[in-house]
Structures are given as structure tokens and as C-alpha cells.
C-alpha positions as CSV (number, residue, x, y, z in Angstrom):
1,X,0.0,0.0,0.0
2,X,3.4,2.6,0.7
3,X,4.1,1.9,-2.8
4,X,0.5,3.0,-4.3
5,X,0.5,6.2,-1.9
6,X,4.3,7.2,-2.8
7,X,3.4,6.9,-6.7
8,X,0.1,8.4,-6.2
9,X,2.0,11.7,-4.5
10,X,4.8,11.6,-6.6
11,X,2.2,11.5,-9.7
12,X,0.1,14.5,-8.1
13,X,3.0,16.7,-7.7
14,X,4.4,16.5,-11.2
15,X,0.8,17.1,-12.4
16,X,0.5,20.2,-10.7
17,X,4.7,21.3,-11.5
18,X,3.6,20.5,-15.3
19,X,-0.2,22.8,-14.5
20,X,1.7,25.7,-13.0
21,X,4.6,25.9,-16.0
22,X,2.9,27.9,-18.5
23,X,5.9,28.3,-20.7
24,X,6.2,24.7,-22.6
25,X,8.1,25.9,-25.7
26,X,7.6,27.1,-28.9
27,X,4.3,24.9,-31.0
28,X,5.0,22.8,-33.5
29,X,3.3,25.0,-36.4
30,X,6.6,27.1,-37.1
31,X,8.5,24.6,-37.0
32,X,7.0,22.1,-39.5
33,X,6.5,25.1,-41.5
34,X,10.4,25.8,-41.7
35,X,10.8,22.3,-42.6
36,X,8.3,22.2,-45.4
37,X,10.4,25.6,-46.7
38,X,13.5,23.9,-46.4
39,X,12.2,20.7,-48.3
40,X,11.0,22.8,-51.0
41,X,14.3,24.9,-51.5
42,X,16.0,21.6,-51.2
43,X,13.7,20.5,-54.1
44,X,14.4,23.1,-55.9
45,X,18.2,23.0,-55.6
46,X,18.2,19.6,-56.7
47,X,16.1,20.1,-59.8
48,X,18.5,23.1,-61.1
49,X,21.3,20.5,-60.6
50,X,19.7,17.9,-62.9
51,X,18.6,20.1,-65.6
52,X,22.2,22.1,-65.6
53,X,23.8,18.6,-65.3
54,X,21.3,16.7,-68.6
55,X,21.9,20.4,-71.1
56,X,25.9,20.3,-69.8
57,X,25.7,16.4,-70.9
58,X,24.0,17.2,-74.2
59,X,26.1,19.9,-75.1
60,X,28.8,16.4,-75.7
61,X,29.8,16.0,-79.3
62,X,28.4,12.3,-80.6
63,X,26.5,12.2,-77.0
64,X,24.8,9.0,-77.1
65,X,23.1,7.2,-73.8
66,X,24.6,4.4,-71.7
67,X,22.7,1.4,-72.5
């Protein structure tokens, strides 16, 4: 029964630390919306790489594709 009454106290007072702290941090809006911008620039980057990198490859006299 000690053990029930020590968990239910120590239970109870974290409840109330975790009530009373009104600062919890920053939500998670901003930050998933700075991840979607940096996917999207990283998109973005990546796609200027393969189209510079296909016309540089073209631009090869007698260019013809691995098979």
C-alpha cells in the first residue's frame, strides 16, 4: 500500500509542476513550417542540378546514352 501512496503523490506533484509551468516551448506549427520551406528549396536546388547537369551532358559532341 506505501508503494501505491508514494506513486500516487509523486504523480500528483508532477501534475500540478507540469499545471503551474505555463511556458512549454515554442508549437509545432513554425517549426514544420520551416521544414516544409527547407524541403522545398531543397527540391528546388536539386532540380537546377539535374537540368544544368542533362543540357551540360548534351552539349557532348556524338552524346549518345549508356545502355
Amino acid at each position: 500500500m506505501h508503494l501505491y501512496a508514494y506513486l500516487h503523490a509523486a504523480l500528483s506533484s508532477r501534475l500540478a509542476e507540469l499545471r503551474r509551468d505555463t511556458e512549454r516551448g515554442d508549437s509545432p506549427v513554425p517549426t514544420a513550417v520551416i521544414i516544409f520551406g527547407l524541403v522545398a528549396v531543397a527540391m528546388a536546388v536539386t532540380a537546377l542540378a539535374l537540368t544544368k547537369a542533362n543540357d551540360w551532358m548534351n552539349a557532348i559532341p556524338n552524346h549518345t546514352d549508356p545502355k
